[in-house]
Structure formats: C-alpha cells, structure tokens
N, C-alpha and C positions, 0 to 999 in steps of 0.2 A: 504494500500500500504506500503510497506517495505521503510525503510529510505533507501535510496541508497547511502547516503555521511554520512560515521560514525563521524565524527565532528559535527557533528548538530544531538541531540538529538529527538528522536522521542517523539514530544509532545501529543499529542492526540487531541482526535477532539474538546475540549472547549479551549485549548490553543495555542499561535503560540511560532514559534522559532525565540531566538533572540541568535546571535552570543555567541555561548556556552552555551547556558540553553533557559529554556521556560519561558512564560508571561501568563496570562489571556490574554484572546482577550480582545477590546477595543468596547463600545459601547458608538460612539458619540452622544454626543446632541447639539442641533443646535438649539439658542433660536430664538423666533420668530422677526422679527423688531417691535420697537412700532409707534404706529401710526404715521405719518406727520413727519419722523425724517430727518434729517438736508441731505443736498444736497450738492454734488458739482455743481457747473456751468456746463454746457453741454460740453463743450471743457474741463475742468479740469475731467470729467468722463470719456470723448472719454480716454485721456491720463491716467490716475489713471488703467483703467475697471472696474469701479462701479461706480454709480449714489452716492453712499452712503460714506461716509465719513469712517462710522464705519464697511464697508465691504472690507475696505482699507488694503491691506494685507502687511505689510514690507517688504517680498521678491520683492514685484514691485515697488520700489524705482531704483532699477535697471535699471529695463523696461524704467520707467518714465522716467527717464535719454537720452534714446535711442530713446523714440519719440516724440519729441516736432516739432509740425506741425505749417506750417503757417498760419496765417489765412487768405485761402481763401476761396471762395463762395463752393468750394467741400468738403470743408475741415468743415465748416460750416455746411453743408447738414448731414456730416455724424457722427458730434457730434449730431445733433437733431434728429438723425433714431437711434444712441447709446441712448441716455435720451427715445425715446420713449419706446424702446426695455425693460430696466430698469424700468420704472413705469410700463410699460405694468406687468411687472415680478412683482413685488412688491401689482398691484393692483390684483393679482392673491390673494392675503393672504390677502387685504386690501380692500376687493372693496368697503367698506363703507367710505373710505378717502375721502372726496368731495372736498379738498384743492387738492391733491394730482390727483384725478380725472379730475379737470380743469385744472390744469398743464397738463396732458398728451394729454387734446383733445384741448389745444391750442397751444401745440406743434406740433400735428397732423396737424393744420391748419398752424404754420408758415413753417412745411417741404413741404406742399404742394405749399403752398405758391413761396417759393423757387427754389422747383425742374422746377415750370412751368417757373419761369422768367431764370433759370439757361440751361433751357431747349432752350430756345429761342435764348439764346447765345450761346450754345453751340452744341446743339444736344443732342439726349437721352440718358439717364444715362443708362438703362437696354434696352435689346432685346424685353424686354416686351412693352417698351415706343414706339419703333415703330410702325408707323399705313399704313395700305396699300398706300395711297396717294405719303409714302417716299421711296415704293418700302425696297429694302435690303437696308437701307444707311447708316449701322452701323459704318462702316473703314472710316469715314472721317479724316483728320489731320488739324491742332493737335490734339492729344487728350487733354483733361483737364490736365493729369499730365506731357503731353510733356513742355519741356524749351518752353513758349511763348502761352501754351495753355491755358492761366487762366487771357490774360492779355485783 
C-alpha cells in the first residue's frame, strides 16, 4: 500500500513509523511469575487490579485514587470473585502451587459462603440466582447499592 501522508516515511514491512523516521518492530517478553509470589489482600487487588503486587502497574495509582470502596458485604463478595478470578488466572501457568491452590478453593468456599447469607438478606445477586419458587422477583428495592440498601 502507498504511504498516503508524505511526513511519515514508508517503513517496510519488519519496521514501524515513528514521528519522522522508522524503528525495528518491538518483540515483547513477558516473564513468567514465580511460584507462591506475594499477594495483595483481596480488597487491596479489587482496588490495585491484580492479585499480584509485582503486576502492579504505576499508571493505576491514579485509578486507585478514584476507587476506594466501602466495606460492605457487596463490596466484600466482589473482592473474593476478583482474588478468585486472579488465582484462577495464575493457576493456569501454576497448577502445581498447592499453597496457592488452597487459597483459591477456600476462597471458593468463603464467596459461596457469602453470596448464600448475603443472598438471604438481600435477594439474588444474578438473574441466574433466581429459582422458579421467586417467580421474576428481580426489581425488588432497595437495591444493595441504593442509599439504605446494605444497611
């Protein structure tokens, strides 16, 4: 294809364009985590997004700034569905971690744990939680995140 914008040099196909001249393309590497490596707390990953310390990227220092949650029981639930999410991810390249493997299926155990008592107060998280018995009884008020619905 013909360059269309004569300020930018036609680089070829093993290089790109950078603002007045060309580069080498760029081939990342991406080292592996090593085994059992250090954690945020579940609320400190909800907030960070990464379970991982060293996946900690300085541009979300910003972000982090922006979301600081309260802690309630929803709020709770969906830092230990983020931590599951994250070992889930991690034991993809780890499955041999048995430290890191019991953290996730007794995290498993305390969101379930959770959802059901949070569920009893509240009503179902997901459309999926309904069961024919409730009929459609999804629009109840408040919701959890309405002023008064978490009290």
């Amino acid at each position: 294809m013909e360059n269309q914008n004569p300020s930018t040099p036609s680089c070829g196909a093993d290089k790109g364009s950078l603002p007045g001249s060309c580069a080498s393309l760029a081939f990342p590497y991406i080292p592996m985590q090593e085994p059992n490596p250090v954690r945020f707390s579940r609320m400190e990953a909800l907030q960070t997004g990464t379970l991982f310390p060293g996946l900690d990227l300085p541009f979300k220092a910003a972000m982090q700034a922006k979301t600081k949650m309260s802690n309630t029981a929803l709020v709770e639930l969906m830092a230990l569905d983020f931590a599951i999410d994250e070992l889930g991810l991690y034991l993809v390249t780890h499955a041999q971690d048995q430290e890191v493997l019991q953290l996730f299926w007794s995290y498993i155990k305390l969101s379930k744990e959770g959802r059901e008592k949070y569920q009893k107060m509240y009503g179902p998280l997901l459309q999926t939680d309904l069961t024919p018995e409730d009929g459609y009884a999804w629009l109840k008020d408040p919701w959890p995140w309405d002023e008064g619905g978490n009290e």
